[in-house]
N, C-alpha and C positions, 0 to 999 in steps of 0.2 A: 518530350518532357523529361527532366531529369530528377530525380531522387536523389538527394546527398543522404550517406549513413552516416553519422560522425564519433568518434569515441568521446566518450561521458569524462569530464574532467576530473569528478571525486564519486566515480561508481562503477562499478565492477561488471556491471550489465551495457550487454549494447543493444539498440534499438530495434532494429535486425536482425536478423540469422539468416544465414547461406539455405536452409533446407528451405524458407519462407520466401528467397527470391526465386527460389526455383520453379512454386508452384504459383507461382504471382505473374499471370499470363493478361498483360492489359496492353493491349495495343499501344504502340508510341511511346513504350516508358522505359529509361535506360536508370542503373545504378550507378552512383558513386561512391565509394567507399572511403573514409579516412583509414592509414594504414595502420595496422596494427587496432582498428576500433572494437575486435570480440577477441582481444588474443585473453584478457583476463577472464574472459567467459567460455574460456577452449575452441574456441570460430577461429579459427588462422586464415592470415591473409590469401594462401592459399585455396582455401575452399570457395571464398569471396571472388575470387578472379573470375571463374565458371560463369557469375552472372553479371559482371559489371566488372568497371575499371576499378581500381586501386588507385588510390596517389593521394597526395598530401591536402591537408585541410585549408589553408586560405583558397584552392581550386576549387573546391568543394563550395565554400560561400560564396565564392564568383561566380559562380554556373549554374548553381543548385535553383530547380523552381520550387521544389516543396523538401524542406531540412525536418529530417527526424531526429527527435533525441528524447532520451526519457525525460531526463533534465530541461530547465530553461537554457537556453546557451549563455554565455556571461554577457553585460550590458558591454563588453568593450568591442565587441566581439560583433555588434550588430549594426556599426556602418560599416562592416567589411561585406556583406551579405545585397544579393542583387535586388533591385528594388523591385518589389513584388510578390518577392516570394512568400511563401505560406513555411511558416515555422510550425512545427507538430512537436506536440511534447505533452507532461505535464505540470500545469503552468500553476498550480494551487491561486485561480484567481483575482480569490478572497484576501488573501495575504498578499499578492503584487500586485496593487493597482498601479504603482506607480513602472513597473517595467512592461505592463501592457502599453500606457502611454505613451511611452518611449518607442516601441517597437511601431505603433500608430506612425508616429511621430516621423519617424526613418520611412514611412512609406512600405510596410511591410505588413503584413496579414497574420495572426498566429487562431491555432486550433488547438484550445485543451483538451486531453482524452480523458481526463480523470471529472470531467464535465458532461461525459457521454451517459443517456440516461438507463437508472438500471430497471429495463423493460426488457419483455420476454424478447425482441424483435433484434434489442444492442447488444442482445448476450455475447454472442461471438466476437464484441469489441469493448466488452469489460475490462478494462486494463485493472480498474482497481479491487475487483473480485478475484483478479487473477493472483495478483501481486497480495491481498487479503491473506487467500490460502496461503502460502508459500512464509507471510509473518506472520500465522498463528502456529503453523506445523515448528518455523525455526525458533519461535520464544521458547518453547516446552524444549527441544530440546540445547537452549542457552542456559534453559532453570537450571536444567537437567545437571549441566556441567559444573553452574554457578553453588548448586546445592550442596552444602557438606555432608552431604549423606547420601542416602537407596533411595528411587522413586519406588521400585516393587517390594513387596513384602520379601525377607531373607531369613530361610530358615537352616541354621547351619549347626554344626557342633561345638561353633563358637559363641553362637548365641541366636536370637532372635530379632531381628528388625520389624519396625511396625512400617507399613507403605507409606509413604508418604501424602501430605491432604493441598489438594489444588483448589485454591477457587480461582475462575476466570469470571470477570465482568464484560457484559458486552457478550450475547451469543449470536453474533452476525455471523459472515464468512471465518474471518481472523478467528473470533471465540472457537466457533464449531468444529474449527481444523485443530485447537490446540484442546478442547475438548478431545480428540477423537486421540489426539497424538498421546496424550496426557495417561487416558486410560490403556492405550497400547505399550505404554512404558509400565502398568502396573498400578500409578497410582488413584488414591481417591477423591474423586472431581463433583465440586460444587460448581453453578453457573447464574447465573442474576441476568438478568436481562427487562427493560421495560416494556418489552411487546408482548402481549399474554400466546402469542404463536410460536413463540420461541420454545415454549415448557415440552412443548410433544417432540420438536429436535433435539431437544436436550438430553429428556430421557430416553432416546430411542437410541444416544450414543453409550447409554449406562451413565451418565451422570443425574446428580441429584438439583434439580432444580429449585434457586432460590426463589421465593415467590414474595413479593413488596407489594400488597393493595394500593389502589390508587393513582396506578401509573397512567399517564395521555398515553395512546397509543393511535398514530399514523399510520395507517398502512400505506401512504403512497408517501414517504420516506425514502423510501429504494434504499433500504438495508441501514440506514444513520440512525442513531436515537437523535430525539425530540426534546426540546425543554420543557421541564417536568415543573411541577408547581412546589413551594420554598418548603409546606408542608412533606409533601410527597418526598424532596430531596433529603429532611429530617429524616423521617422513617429508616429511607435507605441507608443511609450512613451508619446506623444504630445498630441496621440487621448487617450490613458490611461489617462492621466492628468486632461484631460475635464472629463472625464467620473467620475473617481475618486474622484473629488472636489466634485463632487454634488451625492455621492454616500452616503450610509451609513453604507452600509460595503463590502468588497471586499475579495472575498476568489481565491486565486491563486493554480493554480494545475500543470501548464505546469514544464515538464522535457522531458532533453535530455540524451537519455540511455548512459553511462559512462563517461559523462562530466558534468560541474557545472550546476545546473541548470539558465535556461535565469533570467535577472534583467528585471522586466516589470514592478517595482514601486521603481521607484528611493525617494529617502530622499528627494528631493523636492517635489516630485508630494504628499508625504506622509505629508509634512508641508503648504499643500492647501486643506488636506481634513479637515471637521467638526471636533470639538471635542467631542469626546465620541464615533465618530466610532470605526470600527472595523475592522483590516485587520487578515484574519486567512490562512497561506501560509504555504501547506502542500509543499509544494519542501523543505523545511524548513534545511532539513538533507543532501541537496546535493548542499546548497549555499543558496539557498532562492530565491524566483523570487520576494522577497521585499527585496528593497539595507538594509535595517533596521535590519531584521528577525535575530533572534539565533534561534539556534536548541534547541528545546526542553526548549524556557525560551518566558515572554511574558514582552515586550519591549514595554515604551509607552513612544512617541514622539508627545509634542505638544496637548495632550491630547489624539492621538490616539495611542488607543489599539493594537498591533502587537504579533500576538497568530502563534510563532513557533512552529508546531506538524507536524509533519512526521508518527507518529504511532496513530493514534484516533480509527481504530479498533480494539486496547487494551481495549477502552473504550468500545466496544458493545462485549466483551469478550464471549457473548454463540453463539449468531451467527456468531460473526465472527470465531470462531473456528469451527463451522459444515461444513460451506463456505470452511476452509482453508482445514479442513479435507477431503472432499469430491476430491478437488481440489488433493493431495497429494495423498490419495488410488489411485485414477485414475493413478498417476506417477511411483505408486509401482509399479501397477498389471503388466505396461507398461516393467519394468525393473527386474525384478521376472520368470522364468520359471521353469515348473518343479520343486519346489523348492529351487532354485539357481539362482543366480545373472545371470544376458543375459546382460550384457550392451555391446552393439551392436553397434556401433560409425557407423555404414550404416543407424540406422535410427535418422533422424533430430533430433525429440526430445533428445534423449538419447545425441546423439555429440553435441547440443547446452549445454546441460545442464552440464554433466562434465568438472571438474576443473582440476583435476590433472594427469599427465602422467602415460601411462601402465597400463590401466585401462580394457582392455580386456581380 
């Protein structure tokens, strides 16, 4: 059986890492490598050689029986690819039915990881927890850079600085790591969250926990907020607003798995904060949970900063590739037997994860 690794067309991360084929001991399974696919993530072709061949990417989709990528591969891209194979990626479903179809369509199998579910047993193939950490730790420090001022308190002979005031929404993975980062820079961190479990993580990082009565709360959510009722989203907005005005930057994380993400900073609330702050709203790519936000553009209203990112673990490209790797062999070894594909639709992982029909 062969593995193609391939380099990511607009990402900085590769699917793979050289340390993760080393310890990936499955009978009857060889590497391919596209050349040059980790060199933006410091993986050089050289370390790649140790476990698998090297050489150019149409080989790759000619031979390849299971293709990793973080990414979807491009639609043009997919009758070049052997028929049967299993495409690994992630594929955000919800939003592409139509290049599932297509991929069906070509006689071809695809597995999303970001579909795998968050239970004690997937841990070790969490892509999206992993990739989580990695964009709340790098928002805090994008504020950081974005902000015209000190995040820690400055006390000098020139004068005096006040610390700067955080609120994060959303205290999932992404919130809890820019919570953690936030206050490690110095400054003072509020957090909102709708799940009343989140309050004792909150404060146990020294932030100050915002609390809105009324909230639905899911526990078998696996880490997403829940749509919340029109009342309850009133309330919220109102105590976001207070919060917001006298904040100095606000980083947003909540999302609801295959729907838009919530609006928890409306255009008003955003035309009462300071100027020069800074809002950084990773839902960015599934609506925004800033009314303001573009995907992937930075919007500035009234003087504030509004920093659309969905992908920032682009930006920390060698770990977050080790993370994503690690996260992904564990999904292989899962779906791999004997040298042969087992995708076994009896066990959870495997049936959550596959897209396309007749896949046994």
């Amino acid at each position: 059986m062969i593995i193609g690794i391939l380099k990511e067309p607009n990402d900085k991360r590769v699917s793979l890492v050289p340390s993760t084929l080393k310890k990936f001991k499955v009978e009857g399974v060889e590497f391919r490598i596209q050349k040059g696919a980790g060199t933006q993530a410091s993986y050089v072709d050289t370390k790649y050689e140790k476990y698998g061949k090297v050489t150019d990417r149409s080989e790759i989709l000619k031979s390849a029986d299971i293709l990793v990528s973080i990414n979807p591969l491009p639609v043009e891209e997919l009758p070049l690819i052997k028929k049967g194979a299993l495409l690994v990626a992630v594929f955000s479903p919800f939003q592409n039915q139509e290049l599932i179809a297509r991929i069906e369509e070509l006689g071809l199998k695809a597995a999303s990881l970001d579909m795998i579910p968050r239970t004690t047993i997937a841990q070790t193939m969490d892509i999206l927890s992993s990739m989580a950490s990695i964009a709340g730790y790098r928002a805090v420090l994008l504020a950081a850079t974005e902000l015209p001022g000190f995040f820690p308190m400055m006390i000098t002979a020139a004068g005096s600085i006040k610390p700067c005031k955080v609120l994060v929404l959303g205290a999932g993975v992404a919130g809890l790591q820019a919570i953690a980062t936030a206050r490690r820079l110095g400054a003072i961190v509020e957090a909102s969250d709708v799940r009343a479990a989140a309050k004792e993580e909150v404060e146990s990082l020294g932030a100050k926990f915002v609390e809105v009565p009324g909230a639905i709360d899911k526990r078998d959510a696996g880490g997403y907020a829940v749509e919340q009722t029109a009342e309850f989203m009133v309330r919220q907005q109102e105590e976001v607003q207070k919060r917001a005005a006298s904040s100095d930057v606000v980083i947003t994380t909540a999302q609801i798995l295959g729907k838009k993400a919530p609006v928890l900073l409306t255009a008003e609330t955003v035309s009462k904060m300071k100027p020069g702050s800074i809002v950084i709203d990773l839902a960015a790519s599934s609506g925004g949970n800033c009314e303001l936000s573009q995907a992937d553009t930075t919007v500035i209203h009234n003087g504030v900063k509004i920093i659309g990112n969905s992908n920032l673990p682009s930006e920390m490209p060698r770990d977050a590739s080790f993370f994503f790797s690690n996260n992904a062999a564990n999904y292989l070894k899962l779906i791999i037997k004997d040298g042969a594909l087992n995708l076994d639709r009896n066990n959870e992982i495997i049936d959550k994860t596959l897209l396309t029909k007749d896949q046994t």
